[in-house]
N, C-alpha and C positions, 0 to 999 in steps of 0.2 A: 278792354284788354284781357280782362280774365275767361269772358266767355268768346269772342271773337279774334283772341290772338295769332291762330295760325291764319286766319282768311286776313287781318291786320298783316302777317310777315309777309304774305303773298303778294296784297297788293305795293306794299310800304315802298318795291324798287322804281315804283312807276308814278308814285305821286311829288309832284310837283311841291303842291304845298298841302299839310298836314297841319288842322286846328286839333283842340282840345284842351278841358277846365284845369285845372289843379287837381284834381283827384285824379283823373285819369293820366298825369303826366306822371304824377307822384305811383302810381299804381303800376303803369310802363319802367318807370325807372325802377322799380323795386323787385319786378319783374325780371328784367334784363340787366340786372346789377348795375343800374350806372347812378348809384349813389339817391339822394335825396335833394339834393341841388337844382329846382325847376331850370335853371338858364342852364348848366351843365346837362344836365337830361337833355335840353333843347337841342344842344350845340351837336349831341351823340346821335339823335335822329338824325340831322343836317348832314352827317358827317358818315352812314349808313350807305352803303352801295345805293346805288342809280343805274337803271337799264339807259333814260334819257336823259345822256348829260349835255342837253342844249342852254339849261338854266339850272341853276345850284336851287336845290330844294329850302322852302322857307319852311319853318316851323313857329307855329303859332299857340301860343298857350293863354287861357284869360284867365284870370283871379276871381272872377267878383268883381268887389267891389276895391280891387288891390289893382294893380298896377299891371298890363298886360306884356307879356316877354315876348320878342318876335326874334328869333335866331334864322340867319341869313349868313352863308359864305363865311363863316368865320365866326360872326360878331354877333352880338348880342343888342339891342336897342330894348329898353321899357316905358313905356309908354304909359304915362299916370292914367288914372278914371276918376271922373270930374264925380267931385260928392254929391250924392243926392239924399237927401232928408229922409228921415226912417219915414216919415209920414206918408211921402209919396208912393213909397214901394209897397204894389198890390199884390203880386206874382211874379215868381222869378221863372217860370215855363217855360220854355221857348226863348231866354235870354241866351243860351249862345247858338241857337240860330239864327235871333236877329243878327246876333254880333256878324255870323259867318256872312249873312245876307247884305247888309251893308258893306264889309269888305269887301267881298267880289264885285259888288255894285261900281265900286271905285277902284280895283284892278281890272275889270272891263272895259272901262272909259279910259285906261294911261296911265293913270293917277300913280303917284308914290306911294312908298309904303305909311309912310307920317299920315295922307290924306285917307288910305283904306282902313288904318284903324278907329282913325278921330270917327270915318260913316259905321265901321264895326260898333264902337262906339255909343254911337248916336243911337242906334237900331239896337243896340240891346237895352239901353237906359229908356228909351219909348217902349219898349213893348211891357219892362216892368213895374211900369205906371199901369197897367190896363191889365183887368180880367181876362184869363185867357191869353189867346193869341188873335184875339180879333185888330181889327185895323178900328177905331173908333173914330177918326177923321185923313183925310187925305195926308201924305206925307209929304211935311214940310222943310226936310233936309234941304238945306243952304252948305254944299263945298265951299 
């Protein structure tokens, strides 16, 4: 946000949907004055001009290990993250890309929104068990 902001406001009328962590939403909103309220921040992106308004823009924010916000049309949904034991967590790298990877995974197929987080998900809690961002066995996602 702070170093890519105007290429961020350029592209922002034409994106569809828009992911990003807690910091960077918290950093946007403090930015562009819309408070400190992650799901209020959400709803203000959501709610930003649109070149293409064939589909209402979602916005997608993840926590950690907290709770993810997804702002659509209006509303608001959060969506827990299932505990994982300090023990297991190797590196957090590449956790929300896995996250974005398995989402899109499951809006390419149809899927709902409940279904593309739960694979967002899955795909960031897998990759942060593993060194790196290596794949260390085939992927066993069950939708």
């Amino acid at each position: 946000v702070d170093f890519f902001g105007d290429a961020m406001a350029k592209a922002l009328p034409y994106a569809d949907f828009l992911f990003g962590n807690e910091s960077e939403a918290a950093a946007y909103g403090k930015k562009h004055n819309l408070g400190e309220d992650l799901e209020k921040i959400a709803l203000a992106v959501c709610a930003m001009p649109k070149k293409n308004s064939s589909r209402p823009r979602t916005v997608v924010f993840t926590q950690g290990s907290e709770s993810t916000i997804v702002a659509c049309d209006g509303k608001v949904t959060v969506y827990p993250v299932e505990a994982l034991a300090k023990e297991l967590l190797v590196d957090t790298n590449g956790a929300g890309d896995a996250f974005v990877g398995g989402f899109l995974s499951q809006l390419a197929d149809g899927k709902d929104m409940e279904a593309c987080v739960k694979a967002g998900h899955w795909g960031a809690r897998y990759i942060i068990q593993q060194s790196g961002t290596q794949l260390s066995k085939e992927c066993d996602y069950k939708p």
